[in-house]
N, C-alpha and C positions, 0 to 999 in steps of 0.2 A: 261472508260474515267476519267480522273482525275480532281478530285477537284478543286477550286480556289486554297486551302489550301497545297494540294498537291502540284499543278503548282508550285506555290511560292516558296513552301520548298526545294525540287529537282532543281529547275534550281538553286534556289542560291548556293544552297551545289553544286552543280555541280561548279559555277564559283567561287567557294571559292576554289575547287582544281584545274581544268583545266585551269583558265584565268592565274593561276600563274605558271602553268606549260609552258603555252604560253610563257610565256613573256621571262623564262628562256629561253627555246630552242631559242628564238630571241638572249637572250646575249651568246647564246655558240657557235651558228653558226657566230654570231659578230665576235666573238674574235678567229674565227677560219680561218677567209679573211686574202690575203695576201695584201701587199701595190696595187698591182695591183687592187685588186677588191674594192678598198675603194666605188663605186657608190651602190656594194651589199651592204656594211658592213653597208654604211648608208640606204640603204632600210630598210635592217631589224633590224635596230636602229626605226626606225619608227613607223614597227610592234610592237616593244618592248614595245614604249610610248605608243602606243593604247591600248594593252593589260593592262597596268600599270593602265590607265584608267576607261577600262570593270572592274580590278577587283577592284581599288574606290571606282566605283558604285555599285558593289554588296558587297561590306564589310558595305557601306551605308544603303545597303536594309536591310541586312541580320539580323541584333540583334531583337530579340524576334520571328524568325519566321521560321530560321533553325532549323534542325534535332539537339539536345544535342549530339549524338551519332558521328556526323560529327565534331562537333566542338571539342571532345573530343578525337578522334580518330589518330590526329598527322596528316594527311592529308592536313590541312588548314598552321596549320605551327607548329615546332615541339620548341623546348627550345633552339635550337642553331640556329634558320632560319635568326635573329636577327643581330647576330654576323658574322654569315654564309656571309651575303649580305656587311655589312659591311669592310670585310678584303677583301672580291671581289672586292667589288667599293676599296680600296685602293691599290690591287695588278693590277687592269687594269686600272685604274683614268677614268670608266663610274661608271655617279652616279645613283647609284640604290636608288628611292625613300621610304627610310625604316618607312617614317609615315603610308603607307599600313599596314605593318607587325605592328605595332605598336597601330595601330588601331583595329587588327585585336584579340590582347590581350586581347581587351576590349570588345568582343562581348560574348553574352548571347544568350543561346540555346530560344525555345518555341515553342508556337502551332499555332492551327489554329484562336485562338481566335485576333489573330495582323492582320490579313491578309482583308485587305478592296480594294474595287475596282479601286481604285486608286493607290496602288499597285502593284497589278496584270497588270494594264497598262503600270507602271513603268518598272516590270521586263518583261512584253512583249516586247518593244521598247529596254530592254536592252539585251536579246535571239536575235532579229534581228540584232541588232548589228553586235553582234559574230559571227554570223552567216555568215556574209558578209566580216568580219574580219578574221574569219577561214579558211574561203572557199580561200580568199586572201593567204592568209600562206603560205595554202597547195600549191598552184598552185606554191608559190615560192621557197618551198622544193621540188618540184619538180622537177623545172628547175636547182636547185642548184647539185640534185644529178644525172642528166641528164648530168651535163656540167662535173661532174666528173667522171662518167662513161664513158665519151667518151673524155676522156683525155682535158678539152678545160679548165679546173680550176683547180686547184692545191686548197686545204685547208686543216686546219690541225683537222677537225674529219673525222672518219672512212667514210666511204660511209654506212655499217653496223647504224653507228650514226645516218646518216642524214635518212633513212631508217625507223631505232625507232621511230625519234620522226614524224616524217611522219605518221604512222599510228596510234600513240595517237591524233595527230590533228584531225583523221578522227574519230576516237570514240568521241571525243568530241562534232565533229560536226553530225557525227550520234545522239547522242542524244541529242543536239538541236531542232535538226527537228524535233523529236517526242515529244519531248516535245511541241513544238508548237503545233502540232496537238493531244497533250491533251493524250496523246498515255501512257497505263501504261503499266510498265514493267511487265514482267514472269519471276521474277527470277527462278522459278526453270529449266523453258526452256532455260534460258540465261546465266546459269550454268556453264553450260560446254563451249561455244563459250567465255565466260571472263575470266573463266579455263586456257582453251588453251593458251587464248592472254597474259595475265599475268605473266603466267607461263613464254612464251618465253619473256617478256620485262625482270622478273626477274635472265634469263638465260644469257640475251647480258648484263644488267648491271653488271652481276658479269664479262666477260669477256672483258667489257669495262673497270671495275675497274683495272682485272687484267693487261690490254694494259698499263693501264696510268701512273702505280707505275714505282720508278725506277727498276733499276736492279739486287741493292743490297738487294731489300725487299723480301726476297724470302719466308717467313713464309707468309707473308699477299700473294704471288704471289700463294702462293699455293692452300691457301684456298681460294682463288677468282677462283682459277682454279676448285676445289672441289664443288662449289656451280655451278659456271654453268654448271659445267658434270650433277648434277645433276635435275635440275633445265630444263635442254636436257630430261634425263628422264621424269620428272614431265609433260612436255608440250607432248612427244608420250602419255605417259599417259593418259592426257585430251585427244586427239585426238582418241584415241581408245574409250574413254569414249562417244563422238561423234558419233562412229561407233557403239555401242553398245558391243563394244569387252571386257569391264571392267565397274564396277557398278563407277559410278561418285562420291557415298561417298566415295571410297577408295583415288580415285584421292584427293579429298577434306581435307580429314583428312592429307594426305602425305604434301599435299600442304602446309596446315595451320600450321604444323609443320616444313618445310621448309623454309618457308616465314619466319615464328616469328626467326628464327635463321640466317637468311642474316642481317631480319632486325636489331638483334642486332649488327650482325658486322657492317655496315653501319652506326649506332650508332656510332659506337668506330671508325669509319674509320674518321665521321667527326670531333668528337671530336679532333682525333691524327692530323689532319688538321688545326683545329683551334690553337691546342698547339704547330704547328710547331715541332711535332713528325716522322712526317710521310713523306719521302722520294718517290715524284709525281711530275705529269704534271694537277695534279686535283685543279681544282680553289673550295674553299672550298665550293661556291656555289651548285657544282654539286652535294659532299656528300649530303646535306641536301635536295636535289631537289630528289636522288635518294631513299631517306629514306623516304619522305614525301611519294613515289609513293610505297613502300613496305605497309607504313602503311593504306596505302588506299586496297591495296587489302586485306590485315589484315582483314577492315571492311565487304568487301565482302564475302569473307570467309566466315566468324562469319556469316555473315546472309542466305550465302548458307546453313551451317550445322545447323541454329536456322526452317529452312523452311522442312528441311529433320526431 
């Protein structure tokens, strides 16, 4: 059962990366309605501000009583997330509230010594929240990739897309709930099942990337194409590692070296985005949304192979 000190630390690190991953998937699936569906676009404009909100209130909780290690890790937000949001809100004229990320500059790691019971009620009431707000999302990703599967909506992300971020809402909201109920993690049991999952997000983002670029980019189309082949391997990989068909540190180590090399391309992909380098259909947002979520399993990694 987990600590006050725990409780605390974990849910915020948790909504210092998921409540902003939220809020994205609300601006991509926005900006992916056509004039017809303006009653979605504005639903999940909605979501957007709410999430914009959850993560206020935990950039507010958070100083002196998150993990160092999270706030260090590029997950929270990276050196270009700033600018990233910025030329967003000016290539779609929605304004993305950048005093969040700005705030978020300003935060400082700690212990358990900040954490008082009035806190702990705080971040209670702000886990139920989300909780309510997630479960919300989901039900509306669902019906979005429902109406595109059976032809009744037309939008311009994949069905593959709306799919991803569908089941990051459920992990997020999977460990919600356990955290409520004080529940602590087995990393080393839950290894391989975030392995798996990881592995395949970091396989469709490279083949998302490669979807989105023009036509003429064909070095970057190639090696977008490169990482998801294998990246396809990496996740049978994990899966057999499930099965007991291969030892999980091998997966781990391939992984961890896999990863740190998308994640620099992704690097260099926002960058070339921000410089107006780079020949796409990518709102510069997304590089930096995708690179945050590389450098998040980065951290996972590292503490799979620190526990082995």
């Amino acid at each position: 059962m987990l600590s006050n000190a725990e409780y605390v630390s974990q849910a915020l690190g948790l909504h210092l990366f998921f409540a902003r991953i939220m809020k994205e998937h609300s601006l991509f699936l926005e900006l992916g309605f056509t004039p017809r569906d303006t009653e979605f676009a504005q639903e999940v404009d909605a979501f957007r501000k709410e999430f914009d909100a959850v993560l206020r209130n935990a950039v507010k909780l958070s100083g002196g009583v998150v993990s160092p290690v999270v706030l260090l890790s590029g997950e929270v937000i990276t050196p270009y997330t700033l600018n990233t949001e910025k030329l967003t809100s000016f290539y779609t004229g929605i304004r993305i509230p950048t005093d969040i990320t700005k705030a978020e500059t300003e935060l400082t790691g700690g212990d358990s010594c900040n954490v008082n019971p009035e806190l702990v009620d705080k971040v209670y009431a702000l886990n139920q929240k989300a909780i309510k707000l997630t479960a919300a999302l989901i039900k509306f990703k669902e019906k979005i990739l429902s109406n595109v599967l059976s032809c009744k909506m037309f939008t311009f992300n994949y069905p593959l897309l709306i799919l991803h971020i569908l089941r990051e809402a459920k992990l997020y909201l999977s460990n919600l709930q356990r955290l409520q109920n004080r529940e602590a993690f087995n990393l080393e049991r839950e290894a391989y099942e975030l392995e798996f999952f990881w592995n395949r997000q970091m396989a469709e983002h490279a083949k998302f990337i490669r979807g989105l670029l023009d036509p003429t980019e064909n070095e970057l189309i190639n090696t977008a194409n490169d990482f998801g082949k294998e990246f396809d391997q990496l996740t049978a990989e994990a899966k057999a590692a499930m099965e007991s068909a291969i030892p999980i540190e091998k997966v781990t180590v391939d992984s961890l070296r896999a990863t740190q090399n998308l994640r620099d391309f992704k690097a260099q992909g926002t960058q070339g985005l921000l410089a107006c380098e780079i020949r796409s259909i990518i709102v510069p947002l997304l590089g930096d949304h995708v690179l945050r979520e590389a450098n998040h399993y980065l951290r996972l990694l590292r503490m799979f192979e620190a526990i082995r």
